[in-house]
C-alpha positions in Angstrom: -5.7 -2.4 20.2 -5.9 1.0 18.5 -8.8 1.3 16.3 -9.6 4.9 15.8 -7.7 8.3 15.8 -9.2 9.3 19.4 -7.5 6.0 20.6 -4.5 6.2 19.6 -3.7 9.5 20.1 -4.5 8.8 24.1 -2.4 5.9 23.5 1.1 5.8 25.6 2.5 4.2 22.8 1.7 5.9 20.0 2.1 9.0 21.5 6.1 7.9 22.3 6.5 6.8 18.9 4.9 9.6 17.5 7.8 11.9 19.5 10.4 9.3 18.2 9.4 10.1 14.4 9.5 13.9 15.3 13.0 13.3 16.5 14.5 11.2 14.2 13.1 13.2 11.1 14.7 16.5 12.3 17.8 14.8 13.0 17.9 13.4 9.8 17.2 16.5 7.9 19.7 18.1 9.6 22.2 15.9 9.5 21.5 15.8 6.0 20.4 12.1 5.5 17.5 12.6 3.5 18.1 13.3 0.3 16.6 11.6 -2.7 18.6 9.0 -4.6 17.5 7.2 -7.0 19.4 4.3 -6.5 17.9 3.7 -3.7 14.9 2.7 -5.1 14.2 -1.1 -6.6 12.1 -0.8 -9.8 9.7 -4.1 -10.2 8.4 -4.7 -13.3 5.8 -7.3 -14.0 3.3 -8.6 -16.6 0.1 -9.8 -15.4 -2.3 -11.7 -17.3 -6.0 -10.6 -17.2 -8.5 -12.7 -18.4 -11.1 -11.0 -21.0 -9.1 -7.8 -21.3 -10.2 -6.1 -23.9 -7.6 -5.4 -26.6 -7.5 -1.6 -25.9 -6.4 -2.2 -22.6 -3.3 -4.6 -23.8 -0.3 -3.2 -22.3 -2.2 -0.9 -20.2 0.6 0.2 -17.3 0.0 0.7 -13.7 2.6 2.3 -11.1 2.0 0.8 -7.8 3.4 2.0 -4.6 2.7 1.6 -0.8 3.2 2.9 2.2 4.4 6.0 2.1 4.7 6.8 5.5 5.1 10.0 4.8 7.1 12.2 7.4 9.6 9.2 8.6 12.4 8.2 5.7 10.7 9.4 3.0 11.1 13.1 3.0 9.8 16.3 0.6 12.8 15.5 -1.3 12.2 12.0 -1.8 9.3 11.9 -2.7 9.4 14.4 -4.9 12.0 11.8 -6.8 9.9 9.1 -6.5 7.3 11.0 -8.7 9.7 11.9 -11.2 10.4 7.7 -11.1 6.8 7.0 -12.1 6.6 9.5 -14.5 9.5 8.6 -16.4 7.7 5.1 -16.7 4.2 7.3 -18.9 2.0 5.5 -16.6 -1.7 5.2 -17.8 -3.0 4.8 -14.5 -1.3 4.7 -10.7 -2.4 2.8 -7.6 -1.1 3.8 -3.9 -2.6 1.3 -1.4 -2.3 2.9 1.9 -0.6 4.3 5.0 0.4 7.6 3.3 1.2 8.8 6.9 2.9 7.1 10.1 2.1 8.5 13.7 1.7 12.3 12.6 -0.5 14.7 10.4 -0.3 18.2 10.7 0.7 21.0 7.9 4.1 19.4 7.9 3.1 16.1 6.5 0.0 17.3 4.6 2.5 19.2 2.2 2.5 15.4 0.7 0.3 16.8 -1.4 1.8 18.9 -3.2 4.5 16.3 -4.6 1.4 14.0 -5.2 -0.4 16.4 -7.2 2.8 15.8 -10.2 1.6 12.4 -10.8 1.0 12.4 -14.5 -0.8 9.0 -15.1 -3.2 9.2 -18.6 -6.2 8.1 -17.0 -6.3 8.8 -12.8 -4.7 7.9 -9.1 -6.6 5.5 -7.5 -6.0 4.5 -3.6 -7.6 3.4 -0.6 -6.4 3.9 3.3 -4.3 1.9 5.4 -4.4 1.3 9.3 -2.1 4.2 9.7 -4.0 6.4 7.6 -6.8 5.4 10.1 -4.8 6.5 13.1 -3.5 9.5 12.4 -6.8 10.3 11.2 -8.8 8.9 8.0 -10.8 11.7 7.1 -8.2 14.3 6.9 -6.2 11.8 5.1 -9.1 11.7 2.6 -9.3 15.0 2.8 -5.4 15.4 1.2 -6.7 12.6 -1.4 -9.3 14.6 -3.0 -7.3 18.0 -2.9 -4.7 15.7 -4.8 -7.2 14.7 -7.5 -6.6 10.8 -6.3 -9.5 8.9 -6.4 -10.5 7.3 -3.4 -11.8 3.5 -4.0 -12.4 3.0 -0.3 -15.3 0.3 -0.3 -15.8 1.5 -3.6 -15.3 0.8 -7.2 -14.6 2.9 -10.5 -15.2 1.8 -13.6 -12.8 3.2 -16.6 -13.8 3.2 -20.1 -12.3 2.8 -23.3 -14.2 2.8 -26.5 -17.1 0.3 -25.4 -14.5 -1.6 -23.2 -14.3 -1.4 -19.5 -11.5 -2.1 -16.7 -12.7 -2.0 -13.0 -10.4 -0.6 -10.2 -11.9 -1.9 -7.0 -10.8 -1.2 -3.2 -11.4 -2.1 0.3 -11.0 0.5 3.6 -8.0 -1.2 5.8 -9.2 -4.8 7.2 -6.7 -4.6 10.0 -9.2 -1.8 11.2 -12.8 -3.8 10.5 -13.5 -1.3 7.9 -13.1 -3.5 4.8 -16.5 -4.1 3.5 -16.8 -6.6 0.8 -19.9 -7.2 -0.1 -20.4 -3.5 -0.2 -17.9 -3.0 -3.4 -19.5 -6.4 -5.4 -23.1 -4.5 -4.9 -21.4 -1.8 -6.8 -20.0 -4.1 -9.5 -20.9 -5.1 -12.8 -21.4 -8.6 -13.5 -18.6 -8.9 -16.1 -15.5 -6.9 -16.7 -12.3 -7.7 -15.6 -11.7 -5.7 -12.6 -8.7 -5.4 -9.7 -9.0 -5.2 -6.2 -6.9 -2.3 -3.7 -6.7 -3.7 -0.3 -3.5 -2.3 2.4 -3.5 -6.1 3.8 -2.0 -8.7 1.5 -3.5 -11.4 3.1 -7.2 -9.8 2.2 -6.5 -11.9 -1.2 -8.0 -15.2 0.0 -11.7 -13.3 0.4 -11.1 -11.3 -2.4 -10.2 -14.5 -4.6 -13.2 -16.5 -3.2 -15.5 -13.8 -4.9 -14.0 -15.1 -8.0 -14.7 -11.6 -10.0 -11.2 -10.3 -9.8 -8.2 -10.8 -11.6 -5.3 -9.5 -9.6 -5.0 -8.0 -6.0 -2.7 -5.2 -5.1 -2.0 -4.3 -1.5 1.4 -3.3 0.8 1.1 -3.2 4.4 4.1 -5.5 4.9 7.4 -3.8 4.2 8.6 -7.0 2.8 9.3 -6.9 6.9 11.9 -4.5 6.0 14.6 -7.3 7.0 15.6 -9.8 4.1 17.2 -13.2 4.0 18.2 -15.1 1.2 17.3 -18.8 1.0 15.0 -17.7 4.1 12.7 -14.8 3.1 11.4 -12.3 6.0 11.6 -13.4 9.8 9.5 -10.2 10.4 5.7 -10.7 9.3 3.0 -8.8 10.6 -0.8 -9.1 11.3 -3.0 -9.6 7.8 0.6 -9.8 6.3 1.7 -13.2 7.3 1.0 -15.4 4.4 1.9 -13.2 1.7 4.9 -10.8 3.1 5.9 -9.9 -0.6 6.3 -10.6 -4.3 4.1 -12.0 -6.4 1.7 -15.1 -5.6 -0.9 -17.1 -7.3 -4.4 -17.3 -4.7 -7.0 -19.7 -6.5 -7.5 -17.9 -9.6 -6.0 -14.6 -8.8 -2.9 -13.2 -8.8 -1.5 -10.8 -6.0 1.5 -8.7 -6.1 2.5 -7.6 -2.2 4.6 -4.4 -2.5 7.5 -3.8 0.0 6.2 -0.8 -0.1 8.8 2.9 -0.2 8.8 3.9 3.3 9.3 2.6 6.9 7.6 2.8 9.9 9.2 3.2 13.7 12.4 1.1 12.3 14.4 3.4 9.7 16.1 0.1 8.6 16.1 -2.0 5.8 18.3 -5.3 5.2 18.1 -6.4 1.3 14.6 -5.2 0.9 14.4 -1.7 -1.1 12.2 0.7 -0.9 9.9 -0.4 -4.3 8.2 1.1 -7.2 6.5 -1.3 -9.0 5.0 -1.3 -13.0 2.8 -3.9 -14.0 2.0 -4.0 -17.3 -1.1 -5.7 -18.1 -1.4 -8.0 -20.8 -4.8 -10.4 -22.9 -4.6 -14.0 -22.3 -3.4 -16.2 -25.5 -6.8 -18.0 -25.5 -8.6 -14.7 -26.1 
């Protein structure tokens, strides 16, 4: 298994598929087959519930997208579209949980950056890294983050304030790499305030709703498997995304939302599963 950049750049594999995305990616910008449109795009909007939200924060909006892959299908030109997508929506706050890269980073793909830096959310970015991110190499990756003004919540939380209300963005480093640490974010947590979790792995919801503190989980990883069927739902489900592949699901108390995330990785294909942009507009229970 591949656990750190060193690794996996030694890695026969990796290396191959790191040639394939080279050659594809030219190919396709050549043959002109990367162009934005946004039709292309599936825009989910959702309410979630949150428990104790304070009334300032009813109807508070969150664009959330995943796995970028930067480099592969999404190009410059794409996702400099898919920023002017979540803009159009006045965001307050945006949330990109992982794999902003594939199998390269070098000043090609860095130049993410500068499409990432037009995100115009009210109150901050807020992300954490995927297993890719981790491959290609996690601290340049963070690197990019904080020269994009995007907060990095990995293992960590951040707690934004509104009048004498508070919402918590939480995250988690990628599990699929042994680097999500719990218990390190709930030492950081205040004992009361609603608060949601960031984690790249979908299935990190069942340990993230046993801690009973957070209201809603968002994560990617998946793709959706990139490969649809009606009645059937994904053949294709990978590791720490096998139980919840995509959509919306309830995990004790929680709720998760699994985004099929906007790019692909090796496999440019995608069979009735859309790259995604989702807005989730959060709303006060009716008790409160």
């Amino acid at each position: 298994m591949i656990n750190t950049p060193t690794d996996a750049r030694q890695d026969f594999s990796y290396t191959l598929r790191a040639k394939i995305q080279t050659i594809t990616s030219d190919f396709a910008t050549k043959s002109g087959w990367r162009s934005f449109n946004p039709k292309d795009f599936k825009i989910e909007q959702l309410i979630v519930t949150i428990p104790h939200l304070a009334r300032v924060f009813h109807n508070y909006r969150i664009a959330h997208i995943s796995d970028i892959h930067y480099g592969q299908w999404i190009s410059a030109e794409r996702l400099e579209g898919i920023v002017q997508l979540i803009n159009k929506h006045h965001p307050d706050a945006v949330a990109i949980t992982g794999d902003f890269v594939s199998y390269i980073l070098d000043e090609k793909t860095a130049n993410m950056i500068t499409y990432l830096k037009k995100l115009r959310p009210k109150d901050g970015i807020f992300a954490v890294l995927g297993n890719h991110d981790h491959w290609a190499g996690a601290e340049k990756v963070k690197e990019l983050l904080q020269k994009s003004n995007i907060k990095n919540l990995t293992n960590d939380i951040y707690i934004l304030r509104k009048r004498e209300a508070t919402l918590i963005f939480a995250g988690v480093d990628s599990a699929m790499i042994r680097k999500a640490h719990l218990d390190r974010v709930l030492e950081k947590m205040p004992s009361t305030g609603p608060a949601i979790m960031l984690a790249h792995e979908p299935d990190f919801a069942i340990k993230t709703a046993q801690t009973k503190r957070f209201s809603l989980q968002l994560s990617g990883h998946s793709h959706g498997g990139q490969f649809f069927i009606p009645g059937i739902g994904t053949p294709f489900r990978g590791h720490l995304s096998k139980k919840y592949p995509h959509g919306v699901y309830k995990v004790a108390d929680m709720t998760l939302f699994t985004s099929i995330g906007l790019g692909t990785n090796t496999c440019w294909l995608r069979v009735n599963c859309p790259p995604e942009i989702a807005i989730i507009d959060l709303q006060r229970g009716t008790q409160e």
